[in-house]
N, CA, C and O of each residue as an XYZ file, in Angstrom:
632
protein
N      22.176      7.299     18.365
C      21.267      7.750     17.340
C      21.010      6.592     16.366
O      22.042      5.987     16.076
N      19.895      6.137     15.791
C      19.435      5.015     15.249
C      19.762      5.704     13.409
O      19.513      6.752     12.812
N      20.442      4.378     13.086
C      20.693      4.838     11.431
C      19.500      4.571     10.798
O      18.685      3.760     11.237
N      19.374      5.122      9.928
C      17.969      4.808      8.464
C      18.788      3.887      7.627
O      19.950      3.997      7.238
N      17.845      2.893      7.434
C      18.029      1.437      6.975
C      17.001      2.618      5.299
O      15.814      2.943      5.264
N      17.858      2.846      4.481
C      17.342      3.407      3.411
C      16.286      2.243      2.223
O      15.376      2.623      1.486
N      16.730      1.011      2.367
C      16.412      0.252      1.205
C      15.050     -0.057      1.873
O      14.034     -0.105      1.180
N      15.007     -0.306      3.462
C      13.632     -0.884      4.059
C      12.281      0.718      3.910
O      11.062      0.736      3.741
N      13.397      1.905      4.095
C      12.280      3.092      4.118
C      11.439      3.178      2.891
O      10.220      3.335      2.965
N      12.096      3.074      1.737
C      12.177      3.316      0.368
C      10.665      2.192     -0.057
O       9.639      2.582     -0.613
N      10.977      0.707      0.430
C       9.991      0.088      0.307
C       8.506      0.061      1.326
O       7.486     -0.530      0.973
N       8.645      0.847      2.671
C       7.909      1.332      3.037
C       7.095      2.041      2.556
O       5.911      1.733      2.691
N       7.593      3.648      1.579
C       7.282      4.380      1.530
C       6.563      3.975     -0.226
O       6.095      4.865     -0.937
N       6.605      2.883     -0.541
C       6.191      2.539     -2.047
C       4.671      1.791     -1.478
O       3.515      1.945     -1.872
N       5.145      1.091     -0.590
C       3.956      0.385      0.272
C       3.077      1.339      0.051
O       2.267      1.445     -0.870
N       3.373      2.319      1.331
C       2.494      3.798      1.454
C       1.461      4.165     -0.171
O       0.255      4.029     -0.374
N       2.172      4.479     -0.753
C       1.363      4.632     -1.736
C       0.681      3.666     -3.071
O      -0.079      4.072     -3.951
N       1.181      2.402     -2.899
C       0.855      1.970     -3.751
C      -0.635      1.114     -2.971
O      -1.806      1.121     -3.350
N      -0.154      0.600     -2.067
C      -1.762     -0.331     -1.328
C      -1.991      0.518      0.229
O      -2.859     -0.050      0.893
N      -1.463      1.600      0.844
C      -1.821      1.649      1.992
C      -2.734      3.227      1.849
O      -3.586      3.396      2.721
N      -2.606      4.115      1.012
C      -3.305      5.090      0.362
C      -4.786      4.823     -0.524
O      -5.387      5.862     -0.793
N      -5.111      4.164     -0.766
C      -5.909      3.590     -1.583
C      -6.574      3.663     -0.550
O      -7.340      4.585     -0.274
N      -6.240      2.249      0.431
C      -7.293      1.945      1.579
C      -7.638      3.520      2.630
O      -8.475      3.669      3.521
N      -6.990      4.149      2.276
C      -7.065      5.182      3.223
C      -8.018      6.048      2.946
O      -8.617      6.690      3.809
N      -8.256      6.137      1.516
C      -9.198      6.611      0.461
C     -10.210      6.033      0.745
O     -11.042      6.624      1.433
N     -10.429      4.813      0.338
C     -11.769      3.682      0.289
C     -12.563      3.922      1.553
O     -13.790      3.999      1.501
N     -11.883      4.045      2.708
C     -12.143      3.984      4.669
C     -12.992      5.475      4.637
O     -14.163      5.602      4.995
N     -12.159      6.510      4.149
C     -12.379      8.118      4.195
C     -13.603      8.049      3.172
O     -13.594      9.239      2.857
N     -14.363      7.651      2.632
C     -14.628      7.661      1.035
C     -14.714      9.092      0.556
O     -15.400     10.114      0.531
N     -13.331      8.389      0.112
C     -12.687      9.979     -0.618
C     -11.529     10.792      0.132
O     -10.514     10.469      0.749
N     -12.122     11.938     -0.191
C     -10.531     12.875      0.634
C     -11.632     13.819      1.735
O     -11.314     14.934      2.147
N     -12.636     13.297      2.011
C     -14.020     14.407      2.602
C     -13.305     14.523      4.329
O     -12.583     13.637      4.787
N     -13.558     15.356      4.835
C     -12.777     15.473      5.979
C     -13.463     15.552      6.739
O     -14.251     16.497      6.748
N     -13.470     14.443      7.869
C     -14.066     14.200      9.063
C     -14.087     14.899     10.627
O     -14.771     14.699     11.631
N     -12.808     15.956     10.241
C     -12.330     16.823     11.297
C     -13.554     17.652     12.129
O     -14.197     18.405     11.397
N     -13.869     17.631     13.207
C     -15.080     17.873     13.529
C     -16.267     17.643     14.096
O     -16.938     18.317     14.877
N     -16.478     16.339     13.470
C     -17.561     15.706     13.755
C     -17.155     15.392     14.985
O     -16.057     15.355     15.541
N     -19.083     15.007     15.539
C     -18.926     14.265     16.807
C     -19.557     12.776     16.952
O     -20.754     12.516     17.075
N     -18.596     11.961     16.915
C     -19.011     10.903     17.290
C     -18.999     10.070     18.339
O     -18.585      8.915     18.242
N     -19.610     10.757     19.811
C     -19.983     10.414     20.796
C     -21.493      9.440     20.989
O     -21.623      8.521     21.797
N     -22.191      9.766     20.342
C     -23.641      9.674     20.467
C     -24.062      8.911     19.692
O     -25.161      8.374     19.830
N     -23.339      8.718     18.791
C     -23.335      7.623     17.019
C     -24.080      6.347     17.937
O     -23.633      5.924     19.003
N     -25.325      5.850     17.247
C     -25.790      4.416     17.748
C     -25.645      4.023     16.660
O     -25.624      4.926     15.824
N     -25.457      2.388     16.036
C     -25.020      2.246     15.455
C     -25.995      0.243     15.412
O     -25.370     -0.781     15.689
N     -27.638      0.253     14.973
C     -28.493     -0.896     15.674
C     -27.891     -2.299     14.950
O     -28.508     -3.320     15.254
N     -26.989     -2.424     14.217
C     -26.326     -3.581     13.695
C     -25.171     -4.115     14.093
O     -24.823     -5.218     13.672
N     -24.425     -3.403     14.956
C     -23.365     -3.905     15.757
C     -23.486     -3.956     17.147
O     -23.869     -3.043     17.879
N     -23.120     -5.125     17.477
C     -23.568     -5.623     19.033
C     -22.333     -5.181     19.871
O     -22.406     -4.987     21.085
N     -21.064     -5.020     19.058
C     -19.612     -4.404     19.420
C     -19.703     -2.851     19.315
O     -19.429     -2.251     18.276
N     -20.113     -2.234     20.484
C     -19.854     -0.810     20.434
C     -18.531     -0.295     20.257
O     -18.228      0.670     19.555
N     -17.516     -1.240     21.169
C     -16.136     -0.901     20.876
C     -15.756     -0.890     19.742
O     -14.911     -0.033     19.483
N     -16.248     -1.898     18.512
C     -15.813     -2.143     17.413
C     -16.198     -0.932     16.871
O     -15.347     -0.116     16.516
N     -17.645     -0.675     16.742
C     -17.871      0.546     16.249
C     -16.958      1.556     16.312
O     -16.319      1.881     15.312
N     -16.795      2.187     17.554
C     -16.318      3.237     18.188
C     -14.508      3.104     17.182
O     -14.133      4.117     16.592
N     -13.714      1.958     17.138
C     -12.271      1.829     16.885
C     -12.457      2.596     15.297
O     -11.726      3.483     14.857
N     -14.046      1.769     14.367
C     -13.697      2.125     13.457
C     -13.678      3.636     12.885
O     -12.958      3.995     11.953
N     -14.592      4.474     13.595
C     -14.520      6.099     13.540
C     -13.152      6.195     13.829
O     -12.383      6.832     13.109
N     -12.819      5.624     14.797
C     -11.080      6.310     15.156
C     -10.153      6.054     13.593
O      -9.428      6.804     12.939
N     -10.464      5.045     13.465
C      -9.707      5.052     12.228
C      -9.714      5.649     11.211
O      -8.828      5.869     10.385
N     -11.225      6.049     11.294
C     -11.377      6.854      9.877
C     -10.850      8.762     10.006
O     -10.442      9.697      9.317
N     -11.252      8.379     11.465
C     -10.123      9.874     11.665
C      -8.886      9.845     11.519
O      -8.357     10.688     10.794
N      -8.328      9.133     11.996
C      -7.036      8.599     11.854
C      -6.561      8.835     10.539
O      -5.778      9.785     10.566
N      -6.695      8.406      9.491
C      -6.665      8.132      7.993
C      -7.124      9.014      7.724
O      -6.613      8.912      6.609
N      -7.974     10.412      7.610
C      -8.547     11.543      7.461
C      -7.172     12.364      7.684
O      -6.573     12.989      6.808
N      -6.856     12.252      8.830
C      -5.938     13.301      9.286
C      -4.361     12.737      8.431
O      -3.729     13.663      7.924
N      -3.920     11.714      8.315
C      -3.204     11.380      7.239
C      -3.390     11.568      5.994
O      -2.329     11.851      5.438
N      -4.337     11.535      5.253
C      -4.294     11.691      3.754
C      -4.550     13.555      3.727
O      -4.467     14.118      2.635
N      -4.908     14.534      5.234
C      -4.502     15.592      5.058
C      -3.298     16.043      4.698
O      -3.054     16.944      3.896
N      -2.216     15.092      5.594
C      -0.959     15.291      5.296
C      -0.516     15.480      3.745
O       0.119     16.376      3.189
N      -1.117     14.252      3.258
C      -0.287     14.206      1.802
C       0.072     15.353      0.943
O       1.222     15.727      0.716
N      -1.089     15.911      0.454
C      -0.492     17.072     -0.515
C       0.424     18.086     -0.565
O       1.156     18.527     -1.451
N       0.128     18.483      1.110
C       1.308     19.560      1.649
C       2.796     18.787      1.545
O       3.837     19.242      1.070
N       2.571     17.559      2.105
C       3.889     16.587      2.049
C       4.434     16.648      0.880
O       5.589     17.074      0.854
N       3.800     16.259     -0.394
C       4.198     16.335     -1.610
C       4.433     17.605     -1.839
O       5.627     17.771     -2.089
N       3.825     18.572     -1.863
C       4.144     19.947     -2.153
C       5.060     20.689     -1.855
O       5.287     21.788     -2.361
N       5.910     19.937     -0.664
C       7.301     20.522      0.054
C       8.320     19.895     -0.096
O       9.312     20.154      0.586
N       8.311     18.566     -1.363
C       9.463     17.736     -2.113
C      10.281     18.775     -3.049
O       9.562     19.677     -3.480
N      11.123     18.811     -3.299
C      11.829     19.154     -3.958
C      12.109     19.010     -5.257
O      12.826     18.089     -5.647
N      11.530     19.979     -6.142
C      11.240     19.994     -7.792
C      11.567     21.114     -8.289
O      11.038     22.202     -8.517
N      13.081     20.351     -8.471
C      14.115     21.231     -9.628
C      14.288     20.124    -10.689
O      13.655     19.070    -10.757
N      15.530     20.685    -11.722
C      15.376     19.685    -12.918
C      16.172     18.345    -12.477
O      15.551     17.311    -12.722
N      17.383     18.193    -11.894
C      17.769     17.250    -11.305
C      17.068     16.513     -9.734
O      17.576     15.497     -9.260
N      16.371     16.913     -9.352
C      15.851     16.318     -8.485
C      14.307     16.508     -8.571
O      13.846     17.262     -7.714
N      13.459     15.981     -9.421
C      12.155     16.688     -9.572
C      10.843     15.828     -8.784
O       9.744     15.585     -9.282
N      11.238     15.530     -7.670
C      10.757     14.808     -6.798
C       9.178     14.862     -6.380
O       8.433     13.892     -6.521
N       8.802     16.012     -5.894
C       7.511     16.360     -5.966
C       6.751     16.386     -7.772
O       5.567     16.696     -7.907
N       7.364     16.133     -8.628
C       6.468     16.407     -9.808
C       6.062     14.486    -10.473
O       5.139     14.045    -11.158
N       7.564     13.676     -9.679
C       7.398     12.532    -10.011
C       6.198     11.921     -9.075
O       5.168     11.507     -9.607
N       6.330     11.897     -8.063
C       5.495     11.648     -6.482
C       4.249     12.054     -7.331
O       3.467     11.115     -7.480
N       3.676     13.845     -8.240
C       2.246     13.904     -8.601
C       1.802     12.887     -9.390
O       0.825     12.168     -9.179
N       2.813     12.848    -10.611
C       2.149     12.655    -11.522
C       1.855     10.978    -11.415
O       0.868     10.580    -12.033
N       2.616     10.031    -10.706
C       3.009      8.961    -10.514
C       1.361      8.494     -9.555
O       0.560      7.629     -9.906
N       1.289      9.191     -8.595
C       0.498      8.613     -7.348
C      -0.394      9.465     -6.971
O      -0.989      9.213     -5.923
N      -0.668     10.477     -7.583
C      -2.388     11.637     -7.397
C      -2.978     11.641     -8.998
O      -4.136     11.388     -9.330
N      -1.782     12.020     -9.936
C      -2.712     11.527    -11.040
C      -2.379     10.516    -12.108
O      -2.487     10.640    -13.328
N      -1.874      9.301    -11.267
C      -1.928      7.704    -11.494
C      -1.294      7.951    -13.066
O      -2.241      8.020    -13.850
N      -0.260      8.071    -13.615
C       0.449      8.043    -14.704
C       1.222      6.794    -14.756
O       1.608      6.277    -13.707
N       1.416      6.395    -15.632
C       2.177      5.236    -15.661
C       3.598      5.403    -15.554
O       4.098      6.456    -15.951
N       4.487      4.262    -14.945
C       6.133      4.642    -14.572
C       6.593      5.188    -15.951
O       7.284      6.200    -16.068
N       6.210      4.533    -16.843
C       7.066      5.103    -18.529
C       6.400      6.074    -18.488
O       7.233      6.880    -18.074
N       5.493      6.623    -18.610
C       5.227      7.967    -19.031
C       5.555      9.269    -18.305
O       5.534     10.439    -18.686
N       5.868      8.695    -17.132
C       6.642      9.443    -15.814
C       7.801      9.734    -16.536
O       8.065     10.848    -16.986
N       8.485      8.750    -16.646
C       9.733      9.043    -17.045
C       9.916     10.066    -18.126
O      10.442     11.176    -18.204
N       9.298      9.283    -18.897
C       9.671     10.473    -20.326
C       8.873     12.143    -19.993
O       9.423     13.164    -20.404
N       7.461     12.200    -19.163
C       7.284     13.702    -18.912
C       8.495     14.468    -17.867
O       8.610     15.688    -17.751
N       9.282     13.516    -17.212
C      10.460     14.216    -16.940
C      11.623     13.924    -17.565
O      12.539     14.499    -16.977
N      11.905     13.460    -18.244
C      12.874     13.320    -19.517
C      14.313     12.614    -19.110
O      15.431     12.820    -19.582
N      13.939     11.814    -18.187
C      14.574     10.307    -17.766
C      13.890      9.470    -18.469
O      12.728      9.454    -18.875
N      15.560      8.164    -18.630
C      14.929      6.744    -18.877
C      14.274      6.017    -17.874
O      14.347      6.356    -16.693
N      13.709      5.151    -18.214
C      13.492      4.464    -17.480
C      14.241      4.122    -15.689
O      13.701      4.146    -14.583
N      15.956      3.767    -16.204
C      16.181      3.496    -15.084
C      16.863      4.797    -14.043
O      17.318      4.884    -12.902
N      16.709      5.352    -14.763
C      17.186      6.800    -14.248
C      15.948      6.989    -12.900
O      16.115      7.027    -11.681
N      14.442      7.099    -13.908
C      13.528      7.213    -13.334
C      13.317      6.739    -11.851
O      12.893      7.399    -10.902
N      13.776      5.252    -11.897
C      13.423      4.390    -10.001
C      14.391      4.904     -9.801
O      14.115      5.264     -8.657
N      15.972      5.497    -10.058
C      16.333      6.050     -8.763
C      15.907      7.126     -8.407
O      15.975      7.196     -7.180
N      15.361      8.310     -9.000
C      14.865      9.556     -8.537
C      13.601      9.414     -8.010
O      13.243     10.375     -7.330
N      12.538      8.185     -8.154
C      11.431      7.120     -7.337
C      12.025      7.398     -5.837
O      11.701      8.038     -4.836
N      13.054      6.563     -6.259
C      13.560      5.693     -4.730
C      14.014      7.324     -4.063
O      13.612      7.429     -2.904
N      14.572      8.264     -4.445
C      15.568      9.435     -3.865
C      14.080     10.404     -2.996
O      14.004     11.037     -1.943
N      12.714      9.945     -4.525
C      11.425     11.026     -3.760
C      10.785      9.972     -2.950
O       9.736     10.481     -2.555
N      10.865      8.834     -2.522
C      10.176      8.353     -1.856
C      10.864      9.149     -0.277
O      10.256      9.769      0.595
N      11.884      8.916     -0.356
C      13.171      8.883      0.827
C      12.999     10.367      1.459
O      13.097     10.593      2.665
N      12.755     11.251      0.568
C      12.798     12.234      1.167
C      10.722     12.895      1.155
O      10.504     13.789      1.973
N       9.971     12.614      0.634
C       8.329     11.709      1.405
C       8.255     11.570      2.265
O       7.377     12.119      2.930
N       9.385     10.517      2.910
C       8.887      9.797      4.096
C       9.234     10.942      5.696
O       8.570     11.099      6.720
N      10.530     11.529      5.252
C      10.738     12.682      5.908
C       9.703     14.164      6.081
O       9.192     14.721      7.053
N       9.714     14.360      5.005
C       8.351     15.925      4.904
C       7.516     14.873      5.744
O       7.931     14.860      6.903
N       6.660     14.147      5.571
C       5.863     13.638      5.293
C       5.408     13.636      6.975
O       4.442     14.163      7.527
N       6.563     12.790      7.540
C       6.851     13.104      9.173
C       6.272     14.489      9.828
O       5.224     14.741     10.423
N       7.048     15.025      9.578
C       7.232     16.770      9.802
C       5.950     17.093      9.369
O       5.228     17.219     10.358
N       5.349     17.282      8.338
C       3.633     17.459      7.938
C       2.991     17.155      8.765
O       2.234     18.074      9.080
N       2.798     15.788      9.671
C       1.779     15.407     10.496
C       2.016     16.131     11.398
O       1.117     16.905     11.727
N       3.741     16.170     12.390
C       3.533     16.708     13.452
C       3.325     18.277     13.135
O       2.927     18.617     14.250
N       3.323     19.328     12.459
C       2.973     20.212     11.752
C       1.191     20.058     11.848
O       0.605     21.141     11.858
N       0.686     19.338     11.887
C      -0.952     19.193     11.566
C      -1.783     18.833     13.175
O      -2.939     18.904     13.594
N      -1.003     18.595     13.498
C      -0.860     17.572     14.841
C      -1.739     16.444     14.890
O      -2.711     16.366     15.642
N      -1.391     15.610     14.107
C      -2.281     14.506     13.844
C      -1.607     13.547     14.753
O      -0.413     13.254     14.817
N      -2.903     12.999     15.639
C      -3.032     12.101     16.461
C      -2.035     11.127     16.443
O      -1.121     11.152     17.267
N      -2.117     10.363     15.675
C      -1.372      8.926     15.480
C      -0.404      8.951     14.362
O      -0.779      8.406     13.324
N       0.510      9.365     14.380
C       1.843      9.821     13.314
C       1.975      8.199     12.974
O       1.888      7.203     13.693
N       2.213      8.372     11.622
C       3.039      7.159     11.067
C       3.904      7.718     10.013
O       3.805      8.415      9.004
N       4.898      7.029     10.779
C       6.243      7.487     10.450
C       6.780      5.999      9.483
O       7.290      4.972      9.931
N       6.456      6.336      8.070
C       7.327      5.627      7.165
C       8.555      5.274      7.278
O       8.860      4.403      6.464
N       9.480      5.641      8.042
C      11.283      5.178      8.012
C      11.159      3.968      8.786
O      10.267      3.566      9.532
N      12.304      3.466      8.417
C      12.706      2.289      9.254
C      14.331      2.605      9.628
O      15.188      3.227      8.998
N      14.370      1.976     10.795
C      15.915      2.236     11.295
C      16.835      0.509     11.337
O      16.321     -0.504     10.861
N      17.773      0.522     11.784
C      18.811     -0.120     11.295
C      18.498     -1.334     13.064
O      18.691     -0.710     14.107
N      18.242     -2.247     13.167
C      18.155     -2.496     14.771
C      16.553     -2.530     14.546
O      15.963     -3.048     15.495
N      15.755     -2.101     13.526
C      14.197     -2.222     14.220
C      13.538     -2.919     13.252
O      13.710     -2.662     12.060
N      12.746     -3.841     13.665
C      11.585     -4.482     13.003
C      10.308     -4.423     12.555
O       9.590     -5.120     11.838
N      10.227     -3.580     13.060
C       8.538     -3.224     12.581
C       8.317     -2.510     11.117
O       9.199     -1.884     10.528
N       6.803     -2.744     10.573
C       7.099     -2.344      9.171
C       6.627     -1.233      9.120
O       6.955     -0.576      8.132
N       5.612     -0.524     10.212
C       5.633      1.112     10.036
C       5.599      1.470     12.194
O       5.109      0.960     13.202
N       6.772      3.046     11.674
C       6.377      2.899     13.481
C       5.278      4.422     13.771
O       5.776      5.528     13.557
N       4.288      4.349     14.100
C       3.437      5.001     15.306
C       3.804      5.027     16.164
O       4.343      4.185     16.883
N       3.398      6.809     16.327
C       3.807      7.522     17.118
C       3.015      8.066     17.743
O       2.396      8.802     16.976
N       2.615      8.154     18.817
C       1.598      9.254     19.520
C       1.972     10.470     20.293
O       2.705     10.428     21.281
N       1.415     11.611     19.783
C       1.657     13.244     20.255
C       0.595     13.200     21.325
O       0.362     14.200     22.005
C-alpha cells in the first residue's frame, strides 16, 4: 500500500487552488457548464490543427467537470469549531478573503490558521477524489502524492 507523502499533498493541493483553479475558470469562462454539448461537427476556419481544436474542447470539458466537483468537495469538509475546514477552504478560495482575515473570522492566529490550511487542504484532496469518482468525471485528478512517486498531479481514467 503506497504511503501519503503529506507535505508534497498539502502543496499540491495549495497549487490546486491558488494557480490551477483560476485557469480552470479562465478555460470554462466561468463556472457555465459544458455538459452536453456536442462537439462533433464544431468547424473551427482558423485552425489548420483539427486535432488541436478537438484536444482543446476536451479540456474544457475536462475542467468543467472538475470545477463541478469543487463545491460539493468543499461542502463535505468538515466544519466544526476545532476543525472548521470547509468554512476556511470558503472563505479563503470562493470568496477570496485574505489569510488574516480568515484567521480572525475563525478566531485563530495567524499560525494556528496554516495548520488548519494545511489539515483542510489534506482532507480536500481526499473528498475531493471521491466527488469526481461520485460525478464520474472522465479524467480524475487526484491531488495526493505518495511516498515512491514523482509526479506532481496523478490522472486517473474511469
Amino acid at each position: 500500500m503506497l504511503e501519503l507523502n503529506e507535505p508534497a499533498t498539502i502543496k499540491n493541493t495549495r497549487k490546486f487552488f491558488e494557480k490551477d483553479l483560476e485557469r480552470y475558470e479562465t478555460v470554462c469562462a466561468g463556472r457555465y457548464s459544458v455538459q452536453g454539448l456536442n462537439f462533433e461537427n464544431i468547424k473551427v476556419n482558423s485552425s489548420n490543427n483539427t486535432s488541436a481544436v478537438m484536444n482543446r474542447y476536451n479540456q474544457i470539458i475536462t475542467y468543467s467537470q472538475r470545477l463541478a466537483c469543487l463545491k460539493p468537495a468543499i461542502d463535505n469538509c468538515t466544519n466544526e469549531p476545532n476543525k472548521p475546514y470547509k468554512r476556511v477552504l470558503e472563505l479563503r478560495y470562493l470568496k477570496h478573503i485574505s489569510a488574516w482575515n480568515v484567521a480572525n473570522n475563525i478566531g485563530y492566529s495567524h499560525t494556528q490558521y496554516g495548520v488548519i490550511l494545511n489539515r483542510a487542504f489534506l482532507q480536500f484532496a481526499d473528498v475531493y477524489l471521491l466527488e469526481q469518482l461520485k460525478q464520474g468525471v472522465k479524467d480524475i485528478l487526484d491531488l495526493h502524492v505518495y511516498h515512491g512517486v514523482t509526479n506532481c498531479y496523478t490522472m486517473l481514467e474511469t
